[in-house]
C-alpha positions as CSV (number, residue, x, y, z in Angstrom):
1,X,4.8,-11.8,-17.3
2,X,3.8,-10.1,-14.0
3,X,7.3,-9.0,-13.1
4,X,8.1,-8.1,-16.2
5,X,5.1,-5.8,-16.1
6,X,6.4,-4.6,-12.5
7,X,9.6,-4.4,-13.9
8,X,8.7,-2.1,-16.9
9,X,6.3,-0.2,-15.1
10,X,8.9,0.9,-12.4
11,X,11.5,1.7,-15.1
12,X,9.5,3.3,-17.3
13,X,6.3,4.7,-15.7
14,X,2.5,4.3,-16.7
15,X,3.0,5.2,-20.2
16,X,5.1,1.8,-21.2
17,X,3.5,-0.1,-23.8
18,X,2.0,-3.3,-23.7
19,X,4.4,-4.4,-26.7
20,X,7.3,-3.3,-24.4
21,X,6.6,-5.5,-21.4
22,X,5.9,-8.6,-23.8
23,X,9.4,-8.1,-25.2
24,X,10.9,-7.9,-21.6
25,X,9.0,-11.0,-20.4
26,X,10.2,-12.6,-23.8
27,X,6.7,-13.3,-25.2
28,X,5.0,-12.5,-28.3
29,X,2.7,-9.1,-27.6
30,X,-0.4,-12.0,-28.4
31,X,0.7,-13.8,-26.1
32,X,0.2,-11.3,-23.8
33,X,-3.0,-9.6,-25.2
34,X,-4.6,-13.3,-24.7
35,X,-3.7,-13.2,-21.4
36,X,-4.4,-9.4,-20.6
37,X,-6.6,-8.0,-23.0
38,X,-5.7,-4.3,-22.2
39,X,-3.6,-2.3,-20.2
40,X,-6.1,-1.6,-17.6
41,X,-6.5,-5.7,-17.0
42,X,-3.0,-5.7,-16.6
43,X,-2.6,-3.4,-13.9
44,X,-5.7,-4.8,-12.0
45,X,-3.9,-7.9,-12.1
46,X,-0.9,-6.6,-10.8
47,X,-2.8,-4.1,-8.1
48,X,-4.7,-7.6,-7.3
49,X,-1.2,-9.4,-6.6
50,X,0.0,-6.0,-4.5
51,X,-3.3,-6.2,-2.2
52,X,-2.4,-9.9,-2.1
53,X,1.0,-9.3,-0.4
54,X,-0.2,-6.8,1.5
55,X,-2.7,-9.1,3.2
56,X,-0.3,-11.7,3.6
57,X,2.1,-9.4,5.1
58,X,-0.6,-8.7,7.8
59,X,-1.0,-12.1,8.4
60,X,2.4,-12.1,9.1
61,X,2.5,-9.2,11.4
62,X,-0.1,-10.8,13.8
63,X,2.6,-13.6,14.4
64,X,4.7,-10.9,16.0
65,X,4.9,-9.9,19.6
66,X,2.0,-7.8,20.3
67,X,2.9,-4.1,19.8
68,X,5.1,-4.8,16.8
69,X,3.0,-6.2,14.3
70,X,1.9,-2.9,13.2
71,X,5.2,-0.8,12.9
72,X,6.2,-4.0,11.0
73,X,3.3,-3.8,8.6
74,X,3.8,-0.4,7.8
75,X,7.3,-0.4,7.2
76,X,6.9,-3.4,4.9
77,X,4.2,-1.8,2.9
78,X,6.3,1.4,2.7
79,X,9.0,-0.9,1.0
80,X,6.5,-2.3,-1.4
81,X,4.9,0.8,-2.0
82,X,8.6,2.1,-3.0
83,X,9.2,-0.9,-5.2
84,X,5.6,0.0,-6.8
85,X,6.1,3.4,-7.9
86,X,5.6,2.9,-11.9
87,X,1.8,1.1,-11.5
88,X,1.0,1.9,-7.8
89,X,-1.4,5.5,-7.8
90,X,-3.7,2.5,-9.9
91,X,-4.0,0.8,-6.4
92,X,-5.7,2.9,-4.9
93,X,-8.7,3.4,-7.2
94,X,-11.5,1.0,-8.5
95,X,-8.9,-1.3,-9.7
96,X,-8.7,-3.0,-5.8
97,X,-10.8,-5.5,-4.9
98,X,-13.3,-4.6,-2.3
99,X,-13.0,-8.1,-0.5
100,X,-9.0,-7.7,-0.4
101,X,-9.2,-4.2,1.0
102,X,-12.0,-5.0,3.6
103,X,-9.5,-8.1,4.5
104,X,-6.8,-5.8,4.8
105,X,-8.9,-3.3,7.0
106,X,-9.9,-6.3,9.4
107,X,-5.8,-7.7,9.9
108,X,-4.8,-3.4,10.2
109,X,-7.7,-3.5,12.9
110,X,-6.1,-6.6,14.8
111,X,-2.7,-5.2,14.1
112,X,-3.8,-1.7,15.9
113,X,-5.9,-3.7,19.0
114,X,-2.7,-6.1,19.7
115,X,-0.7,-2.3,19.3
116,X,-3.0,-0.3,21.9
117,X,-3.3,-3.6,24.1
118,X,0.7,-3.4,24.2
119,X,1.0,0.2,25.0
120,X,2.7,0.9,21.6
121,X,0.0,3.0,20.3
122,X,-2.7,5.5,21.4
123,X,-5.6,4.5,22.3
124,X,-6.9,6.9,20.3
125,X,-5.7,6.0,16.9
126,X,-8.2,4.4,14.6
127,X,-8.1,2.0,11.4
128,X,-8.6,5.3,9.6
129,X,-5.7,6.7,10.6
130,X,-3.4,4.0,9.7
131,X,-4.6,4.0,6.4
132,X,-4.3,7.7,6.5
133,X,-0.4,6.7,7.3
134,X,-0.2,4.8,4.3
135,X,-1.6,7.6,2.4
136,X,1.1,9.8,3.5
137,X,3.9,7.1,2.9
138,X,2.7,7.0,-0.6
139,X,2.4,10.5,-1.2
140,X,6.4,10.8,-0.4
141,X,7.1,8.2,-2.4
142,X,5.4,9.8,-5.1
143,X,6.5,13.4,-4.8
144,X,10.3,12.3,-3.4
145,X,10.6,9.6,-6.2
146,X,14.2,9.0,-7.4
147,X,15.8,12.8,-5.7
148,X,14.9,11.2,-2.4
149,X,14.2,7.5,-2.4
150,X,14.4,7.0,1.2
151,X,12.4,10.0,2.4
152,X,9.2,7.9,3.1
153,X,11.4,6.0,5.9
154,X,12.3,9.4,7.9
155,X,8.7,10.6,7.2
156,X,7.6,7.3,8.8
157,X,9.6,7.4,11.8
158,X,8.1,10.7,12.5
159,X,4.5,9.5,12.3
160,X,5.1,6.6,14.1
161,X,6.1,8.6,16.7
162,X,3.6,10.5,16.8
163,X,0.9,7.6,17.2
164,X,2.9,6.2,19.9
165,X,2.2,9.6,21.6
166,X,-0.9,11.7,20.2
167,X,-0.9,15.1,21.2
168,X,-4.0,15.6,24.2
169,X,-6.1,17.9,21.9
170,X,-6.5,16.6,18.8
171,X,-7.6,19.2,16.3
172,X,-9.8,17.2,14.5
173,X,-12.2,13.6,15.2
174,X,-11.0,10.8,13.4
175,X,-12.5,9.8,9.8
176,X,-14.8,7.6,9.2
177,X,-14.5,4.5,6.8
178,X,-17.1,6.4,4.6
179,X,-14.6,9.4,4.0
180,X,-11.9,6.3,3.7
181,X,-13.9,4.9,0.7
182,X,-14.6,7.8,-1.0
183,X,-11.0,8.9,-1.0
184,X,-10.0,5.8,-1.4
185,X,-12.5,4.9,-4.6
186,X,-13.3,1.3,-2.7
């Protein structure tokens, strides 16, 4: 039933029906009511699984060479952030788990130490400002949607660049994880 739900929430945007994505994962809508009572538990399911494969992804990343666990991680999520697009902008609210994204945050951390240690960031970049990456990333995605699908990849290259060689001056501190949760909703 999940990837149905993906499925019909990429194709048709946050306004499909419940009744639609039981007839695409060939189920009675009961069926599917039993299992999520509304929309809203659907989706939280669904941002639950995304947080899930993000985390794991992480994981993965540490496995890497040191340096390229983190350009890794954020091209992947960039992917699955594209693949996302119909149910996504519900990730980013209350719907996520606060244990998932603190998990997350910890792995992005390691990810970032093993990059500065390896010379491939800035010893300057913070947790923050990878997830302030990932902001961006999404905000493409969003706005670029279908006219350019693979905007978010040139727009990444660019910022990766840029953290691999921060300006001297920066023109404003880092933020801090507070302003991160309260953008964030977490």
């Amino acid at each position: 039933m999940l990837g149905a739900a993906t499925d019909a929430f990429a194709a048709h945007g946050r306004n499909v029906s419940l009744e639609e994505i039981a007839r695409l994962a060939g189920v009675a809508p009961a069926t599917l009511y039993r299992r999520f009572p509304s929309k809203e538990a659907l989706i939280g399911e669904l941002v639950s699984v995304f947080y899930g494969e993000l985390v794991g992804l992480a994981e993965e990343a540490l496995r890497l060479p040191p340096g390229e666990g983190l350009d890794r991680l954020l091209r992947t999520v960039g992917h699955r952030i594209a693949t996302a697009r119909g149910y996504l902008p519900f990730a980013w609210g209350e719907l996520a788990g606060p244990e998932q994204v603190g998990h997350l945050r910890a792995l992005t951390g390691r990810l970032l130490d093993d990059a500065k240690a390896a010379g491939a960031v800035d010893p300057r970049v913070t947790v923050s400002d990878v997830a302030t990456v990932v902001w961006a990333v999404r905000g493409v995605i969003e706005t670029a949607g279908d006219l350019a699908p693979d905007a978010w990849q040139r727009h990444l290259d660019f910022v990766s660049a840029g953290l691999r060689r921060a300006p001297e001056h920066l023109s404003a501190p880092p933020l801090a994880m507070e302003a991160v949760d309260r953008i964030t909703g977490s």
